[in-house]
C-alpha positions, -999 to 999 in steps of 0.1 A, spaced: -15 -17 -184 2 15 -167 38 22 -184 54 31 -149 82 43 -169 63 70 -184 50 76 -147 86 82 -135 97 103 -162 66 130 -159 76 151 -126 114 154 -145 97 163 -179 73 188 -155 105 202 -139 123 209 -167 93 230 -181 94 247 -149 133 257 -154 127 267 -185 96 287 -177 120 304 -149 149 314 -169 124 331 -197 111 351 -165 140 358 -148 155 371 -188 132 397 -190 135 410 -149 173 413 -158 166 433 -187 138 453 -176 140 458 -134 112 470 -114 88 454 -144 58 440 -130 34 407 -131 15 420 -154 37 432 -178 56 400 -178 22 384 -185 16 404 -211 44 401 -233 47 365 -233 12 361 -238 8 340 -207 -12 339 -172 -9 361 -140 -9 329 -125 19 310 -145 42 340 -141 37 349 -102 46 312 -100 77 312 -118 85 345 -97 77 323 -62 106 297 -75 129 326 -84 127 337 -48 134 307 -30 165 304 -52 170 337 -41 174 353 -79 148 380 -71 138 405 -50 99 417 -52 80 453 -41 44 454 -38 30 494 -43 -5 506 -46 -5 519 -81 -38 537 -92 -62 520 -70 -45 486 -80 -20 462 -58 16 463 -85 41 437 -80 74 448 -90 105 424 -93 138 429 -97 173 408 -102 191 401 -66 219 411 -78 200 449 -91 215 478 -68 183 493 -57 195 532 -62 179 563 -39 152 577 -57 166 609 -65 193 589 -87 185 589 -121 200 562 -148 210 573 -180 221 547 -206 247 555 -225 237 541 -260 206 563 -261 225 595 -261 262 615 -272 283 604 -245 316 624 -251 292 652 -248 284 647 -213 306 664 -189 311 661 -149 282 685 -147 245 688 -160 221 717 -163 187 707 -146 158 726 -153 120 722 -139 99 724 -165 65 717 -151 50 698 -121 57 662 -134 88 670 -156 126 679 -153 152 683 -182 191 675 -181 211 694 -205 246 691 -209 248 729 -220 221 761 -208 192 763 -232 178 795 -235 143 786 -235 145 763 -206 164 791 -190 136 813 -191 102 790 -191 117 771 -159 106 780 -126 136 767 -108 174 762 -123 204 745 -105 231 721 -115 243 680 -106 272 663 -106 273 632 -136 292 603 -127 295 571 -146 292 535 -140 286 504 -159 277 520 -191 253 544 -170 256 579 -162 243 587 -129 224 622 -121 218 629 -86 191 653 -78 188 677 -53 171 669 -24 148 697 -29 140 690 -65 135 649 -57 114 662 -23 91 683 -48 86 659 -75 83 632 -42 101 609 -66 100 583 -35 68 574 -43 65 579 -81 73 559 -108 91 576 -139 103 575 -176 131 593 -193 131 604 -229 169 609 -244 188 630 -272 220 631 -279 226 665 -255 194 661 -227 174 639 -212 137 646 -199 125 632 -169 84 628 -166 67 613 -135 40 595 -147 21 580 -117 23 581 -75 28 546 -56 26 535 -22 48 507 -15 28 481 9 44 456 33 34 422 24 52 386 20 75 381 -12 50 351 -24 17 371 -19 0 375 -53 -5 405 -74 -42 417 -84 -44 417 -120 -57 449 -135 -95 449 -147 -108 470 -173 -148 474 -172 -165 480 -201 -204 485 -210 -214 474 -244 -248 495 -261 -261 460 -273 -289 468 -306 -320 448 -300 -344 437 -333 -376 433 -323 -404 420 -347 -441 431 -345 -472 425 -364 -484 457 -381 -518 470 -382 -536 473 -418 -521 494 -440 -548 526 -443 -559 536 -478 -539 562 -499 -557 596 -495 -568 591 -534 -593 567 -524 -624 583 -515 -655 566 -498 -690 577 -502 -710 558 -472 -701 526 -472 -684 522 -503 -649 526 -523 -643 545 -556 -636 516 -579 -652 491 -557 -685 467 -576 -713 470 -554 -755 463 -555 -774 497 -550 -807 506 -554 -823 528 -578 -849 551 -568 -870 579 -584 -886 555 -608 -921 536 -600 -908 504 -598 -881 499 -580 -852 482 -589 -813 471 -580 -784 475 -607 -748 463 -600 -731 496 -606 -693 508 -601 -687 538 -579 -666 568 -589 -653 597 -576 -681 619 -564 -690 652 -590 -705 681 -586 -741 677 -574 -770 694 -595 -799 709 -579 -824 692 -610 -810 659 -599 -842 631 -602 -821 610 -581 -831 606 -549 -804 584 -523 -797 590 -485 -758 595 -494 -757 603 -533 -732 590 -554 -724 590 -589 -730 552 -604 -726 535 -639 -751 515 -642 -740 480 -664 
């Protein structure tokens, strides 16, 4: 018999799972903005699938907001808390527990070190000074824990931070921005899926393969002498003698034949007669 009390209690047992799958996701956007499917995915050990449809809830509640970019060749989608100010692109966030903040003033040195990387210094460094190829200033200002560099236009249009994605490495006095890949953001629904990332891989698989080997040759000590094997018993003829007869004899290694020999075979050999 069905307990239809068990029946009734299953979607509220389901949706409770669902909440709680939700508030785990949504946890993790907070802290980390802009993260993707994936990574969620990843760290909590669970499905694309289970976490793109926690993000789907989150949106029609309105607790998330969601960019899809082409990121090496791949569809990326990013998610971020309603509530997250997205900043221009030229903005860059500086926490303050990862660095000295009483030794950050209104203004920053900026320096471009290379084609994918610009330091912030909160004093001139004399290397950076003269290895950079271009040298300017920005205005800090702080907020909510964060200080706030604003880039140049002309720096942010070079390093065409609009489309890139970056990280920032901290010390106490400077900060190091790197842009590690290019995106393209891509207008589709909130709900459409990401594509997960595949990885191909080609395997050099060792094969056995058993085969029947062909007799074994003799060693280059055996010698033969017509038809026969040094060592082997065999039934040869004697000749030279007026009757003829047949010994069982043992064949040897073949000597030195003499000219006075009274033996007389077709292929000599030396016997032993028993």
């Amino acid at each position: 018999m069905i307990d239809m009390k068990s029946l009734s209690g299953a979607p509220i047992a389901m949706r409770n799972r669902g909440l709680e799958t939700d508030d785990i996701v949504l946890r993790i956007i907070r802290e980390k903005p802009g993260t993707t499917v994936h990574e969620i995915a990843d760290y909590l050990g669970w499905t694309n699938g289970k976490v793109d449809g926690s993000i789907n809830r989150l949106l029609k509640k309105g607790k998330v907001q969601v960019e899809h970019v082409i990121r090496r060749r791949a569809l990326i989608k990013k998610v971020y808390p309603i509530e997250k100010k997205v900043r221009p692109s030229n903005v860059i966030e500086i926490p303050k527990e990862e660095i000295a903040a009483n030794m950050w003033k209104d203004e920053v040195f900026l320096y471009s070190l290379s084609r994918s990387s610009v330091a912030i210094s909160t004093t001139k460094f004399e290397e950076w000074e003269e290895k950079a190829f271009w040298k300017g200033t920005a205005v800090v200002e702080d907020e909510n824990g964060k200080l706030l560099v604003k880039l140049p236009e002309k720096l942010s249009s070079f390093y065409r931070l609009e489309n890139s994605e970056i990280s920032l490495s901290t010390s106490e006095d400077f900060a190091l921005v790197t842009v590690e890949s290019t995106i393209v953001p891509v207008q589709l629904p909130p709900s459409y899926p990401s594509i997960p990332r595949l990885r191909k891989t080609q395997y050099l698989i060792m094969v056995e393969k058993i085969e029947q080997e062909d007799v074994v040759p003799p060693s280059s000590d055996v010698e033969f002498y017509d038809k026969y094997i040094v060592g082997e018993d065999v039934s040869i003829a004697r000749v030279g003698s007026s009757i003829s007869k047949t010994n069982n004899v043992i064949v040897q290694k073949k000597e030195k034949e003499s000219s006075t020999t009274s033996q007389k075979v077709e292929n000599p050999v030396l016997v032993v007669v028993k």
